[in-house]
Every structure is written in structure tokens, then in C-alpha cells.
Kinemage of the C-alpha trace (Angstrom):
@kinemage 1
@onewidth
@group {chain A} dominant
@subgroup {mainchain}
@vectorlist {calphas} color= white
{ca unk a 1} P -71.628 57.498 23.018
{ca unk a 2} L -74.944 55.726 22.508
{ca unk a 3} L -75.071 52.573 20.463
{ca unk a 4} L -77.932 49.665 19.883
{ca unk a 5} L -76.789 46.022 18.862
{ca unk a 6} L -76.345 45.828 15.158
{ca unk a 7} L -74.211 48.909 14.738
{ca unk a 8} L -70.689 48.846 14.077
{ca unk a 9} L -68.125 50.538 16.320
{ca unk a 10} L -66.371 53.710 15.073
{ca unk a 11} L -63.042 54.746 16.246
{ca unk a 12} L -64.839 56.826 18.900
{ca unk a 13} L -66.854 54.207 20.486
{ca unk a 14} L -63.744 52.219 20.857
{ca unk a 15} L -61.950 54.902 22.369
{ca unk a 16} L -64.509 55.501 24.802
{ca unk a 17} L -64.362 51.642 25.880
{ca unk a 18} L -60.904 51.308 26.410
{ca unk a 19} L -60.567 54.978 27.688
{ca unk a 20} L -63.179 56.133 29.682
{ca unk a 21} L -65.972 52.603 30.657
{ca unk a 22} L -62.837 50.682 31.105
{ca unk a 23} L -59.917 52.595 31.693
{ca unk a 24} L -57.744 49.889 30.059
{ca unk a 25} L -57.277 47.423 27.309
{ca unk a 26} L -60.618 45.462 26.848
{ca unk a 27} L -61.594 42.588 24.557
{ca unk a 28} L -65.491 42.660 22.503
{ca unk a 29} L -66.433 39.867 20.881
{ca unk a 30} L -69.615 38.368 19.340
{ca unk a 31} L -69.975 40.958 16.750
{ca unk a 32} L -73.336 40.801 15.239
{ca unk a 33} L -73.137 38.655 12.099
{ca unk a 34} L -74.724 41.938 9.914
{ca unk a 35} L -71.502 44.018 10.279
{ca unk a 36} L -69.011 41.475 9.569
{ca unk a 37} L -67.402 39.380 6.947
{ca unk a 38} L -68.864 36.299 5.336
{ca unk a 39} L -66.282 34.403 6.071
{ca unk a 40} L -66.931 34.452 9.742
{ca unk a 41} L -68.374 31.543 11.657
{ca unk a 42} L -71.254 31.850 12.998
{ca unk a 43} L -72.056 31.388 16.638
{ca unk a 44} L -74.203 28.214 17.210
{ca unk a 45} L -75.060 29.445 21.199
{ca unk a 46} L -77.448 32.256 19.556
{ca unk a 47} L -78.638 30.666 16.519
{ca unk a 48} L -76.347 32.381 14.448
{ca unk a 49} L -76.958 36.128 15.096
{ca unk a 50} L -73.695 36.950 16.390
{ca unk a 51} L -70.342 36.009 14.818
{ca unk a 52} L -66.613 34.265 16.625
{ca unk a 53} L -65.142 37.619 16.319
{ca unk a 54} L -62.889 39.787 18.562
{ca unk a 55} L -61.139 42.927 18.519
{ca unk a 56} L -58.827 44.128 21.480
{ca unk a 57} L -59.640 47.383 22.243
{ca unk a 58} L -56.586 50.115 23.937
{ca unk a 59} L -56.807 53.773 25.287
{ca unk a 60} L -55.196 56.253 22.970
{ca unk a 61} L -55.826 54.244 19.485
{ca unk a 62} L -59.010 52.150 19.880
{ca unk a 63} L -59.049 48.590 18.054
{ca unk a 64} L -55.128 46.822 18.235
{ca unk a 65} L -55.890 43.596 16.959
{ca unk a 66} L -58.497 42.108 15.344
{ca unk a 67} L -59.662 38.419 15.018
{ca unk a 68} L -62.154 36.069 13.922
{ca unk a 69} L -63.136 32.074 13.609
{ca unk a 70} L -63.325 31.268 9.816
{ca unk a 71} L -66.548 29.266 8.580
{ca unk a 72} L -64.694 25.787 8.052
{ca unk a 73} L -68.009 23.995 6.802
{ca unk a 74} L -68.045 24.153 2.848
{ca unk a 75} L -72.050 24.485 2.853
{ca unk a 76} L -72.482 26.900 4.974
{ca unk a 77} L -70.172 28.979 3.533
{ca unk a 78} L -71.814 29.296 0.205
{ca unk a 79} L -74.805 29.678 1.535
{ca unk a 80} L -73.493 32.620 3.337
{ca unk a 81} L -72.508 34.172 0.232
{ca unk a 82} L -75.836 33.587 -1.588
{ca unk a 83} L -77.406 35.124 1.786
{ca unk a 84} L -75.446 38.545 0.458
{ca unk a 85} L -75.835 38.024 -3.274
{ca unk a 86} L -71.918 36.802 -3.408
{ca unk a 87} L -71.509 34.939 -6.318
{ca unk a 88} L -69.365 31.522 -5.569
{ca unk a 89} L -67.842 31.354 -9.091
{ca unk a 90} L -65.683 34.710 -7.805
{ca unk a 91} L -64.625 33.267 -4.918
{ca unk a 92} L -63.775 29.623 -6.331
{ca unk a 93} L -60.714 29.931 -4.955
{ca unk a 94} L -61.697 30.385 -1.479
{ca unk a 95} L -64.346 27.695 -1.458
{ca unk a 96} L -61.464 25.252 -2.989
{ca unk a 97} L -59.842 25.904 0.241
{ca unk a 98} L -62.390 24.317 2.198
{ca unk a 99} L -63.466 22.015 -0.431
{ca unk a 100} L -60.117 20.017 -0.398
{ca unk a 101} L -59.607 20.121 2.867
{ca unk a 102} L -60.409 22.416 6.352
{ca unk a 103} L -59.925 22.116 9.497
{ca unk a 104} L -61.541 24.556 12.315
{ca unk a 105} L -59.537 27.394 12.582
{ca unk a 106} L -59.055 31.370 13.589
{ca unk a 107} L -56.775 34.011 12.145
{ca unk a 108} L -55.963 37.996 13.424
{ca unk a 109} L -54.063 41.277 12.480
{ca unk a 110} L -52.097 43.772 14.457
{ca unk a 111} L -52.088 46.763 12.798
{ca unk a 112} L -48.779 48.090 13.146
{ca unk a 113} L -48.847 51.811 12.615
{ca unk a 114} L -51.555 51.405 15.509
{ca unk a 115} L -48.992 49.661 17.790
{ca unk a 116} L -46.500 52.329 16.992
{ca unk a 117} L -48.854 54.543 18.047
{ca unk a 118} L -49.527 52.826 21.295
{ca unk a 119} L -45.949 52.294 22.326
{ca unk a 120} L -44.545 55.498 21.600
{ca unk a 121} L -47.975 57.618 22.217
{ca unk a 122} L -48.470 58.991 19.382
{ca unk a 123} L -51.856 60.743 18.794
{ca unk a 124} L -52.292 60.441 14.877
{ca unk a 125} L -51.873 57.610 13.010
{ca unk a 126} L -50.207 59.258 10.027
{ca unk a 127} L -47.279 60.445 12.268
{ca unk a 128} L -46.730 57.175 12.550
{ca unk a 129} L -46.368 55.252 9.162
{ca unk a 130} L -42.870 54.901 8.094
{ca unk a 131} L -43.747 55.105 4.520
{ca unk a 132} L -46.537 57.378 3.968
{ca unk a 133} L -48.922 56.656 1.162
{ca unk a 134} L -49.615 59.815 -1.604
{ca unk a 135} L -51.109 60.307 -4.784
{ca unk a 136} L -48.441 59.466 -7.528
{ca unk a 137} L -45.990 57.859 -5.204
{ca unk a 138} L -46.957 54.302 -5.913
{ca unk a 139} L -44.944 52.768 -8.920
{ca unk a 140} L -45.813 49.901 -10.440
């Protein structure tokens, strides 16, 4: 599949990674800032066009895990969310995080219907979540 910097990767280009360019379990990082979260640090090496993000890619399923440096500096961070017309006052609880205290830091998910799929083979995810989500089976 064809692709140009700046566009997100479906579950197809993925696929085609980890299946068929690499013929095994591959890591991307460097996501272009435009297609990810605010929350993300920016990369100083490029001037801030890509973002400290990763995903670890696997034949048969596409992105495992997914992971990302979290902006740590206070300023930046709201000027990131001005940047995409965020307002700070909804997110006060966020920036309170970093404004009493931060450190530099990193977090990830494994998305585990995806590793059941990976394990055990399985080609669709839905034969794979143990408790499978339907309209009017949520009670509250």
C-alpha cells in the first residue's frame, strides 16, 4: 500500500509491514506530530515535526502495543493545546499533574484481545473478546 508522511496507518498498512516488507514483528516510531495526541512530546532532533511515539507492529493483527513519551514541560503543553483549539480549563486536571510536579516519563498499552489473537491465531478480533460488547448489554 502507498502512503506519504503525515498519514496515519490503517490496520492494512500495518499488516503489510509486519507481514509482507518485514516478515516479522517490527517497531515504527516518530509518528508525525499531526496524527497524534497532544500529550505527546515532541521530538527536539526535527524541530518538533515528529512525535516520541512507537507502536510494535506483528503479522496476523497489525499494531500490539502502543507507546509514547508524555510532554513533561507545563508550557509546552498548553501551548500544544491552544495549537488545536483545546481549551486548558477542561483539562485542569491534567495540567495540575505537571504543574505540581513531573518528571520525564513514557507510558504504553497492550491490547489484549489483540494478543489473544496473536497467540492463539485467531483471524478476527471479535472471536476473541471474552465479553463481547452489544447494544443493551451494558448496565449501569
Amino acid at each position: 500500500p502507498e502512503g506519504e508522511f503525515g498519514t496515519d496507518l490503517a490496520t492494512e498498512h500495518e499488516r503489510w509491514l509486519a507481514e509482507t516488507k518485514f516478515e516479522s514483528a517490527v517497531f515504527v516510531y516518530n509518528y508525525p506530530k499531526k496524527i497524534k495526541a497532544f500529550y505527546m512530546r515532541d521530538n527536539d532532533e526535527d524541530g518538533g515535526e515528529t512525535v516520541n511515539a512507537m507502536d510494535l507492529l506483528v503479522p496476523g493483527v497489525g499494531e500490539l502495543v502502543g507507546g509514547s513519551q508524555r510532554e513533561e514541560r507545563l508550557d509546552v503543553l498548553v501551548d500544544k493545546m491552544t495549537e488545536l483549539d483545546l481549551d486548558p480549563e477542561d483539562y485542569w486536571w491534567y495540567l495540575d499533574l505537571r504543574r505540581f510536579g513531573s518528571v520525564p516519563h513514557a507510558g504504553y498499552g497492550l491490547g489484549f484481545e489483540r494478543l489473544v489473537c496473536y497467540v492463539c491465531g485467531i483471524d478476527n478480533i471479535r472471536d476473541a473478546i471474552a465479553f463481547p460488547r452489544y447494544p443493551g448489554n451494558a448496565e449501569f
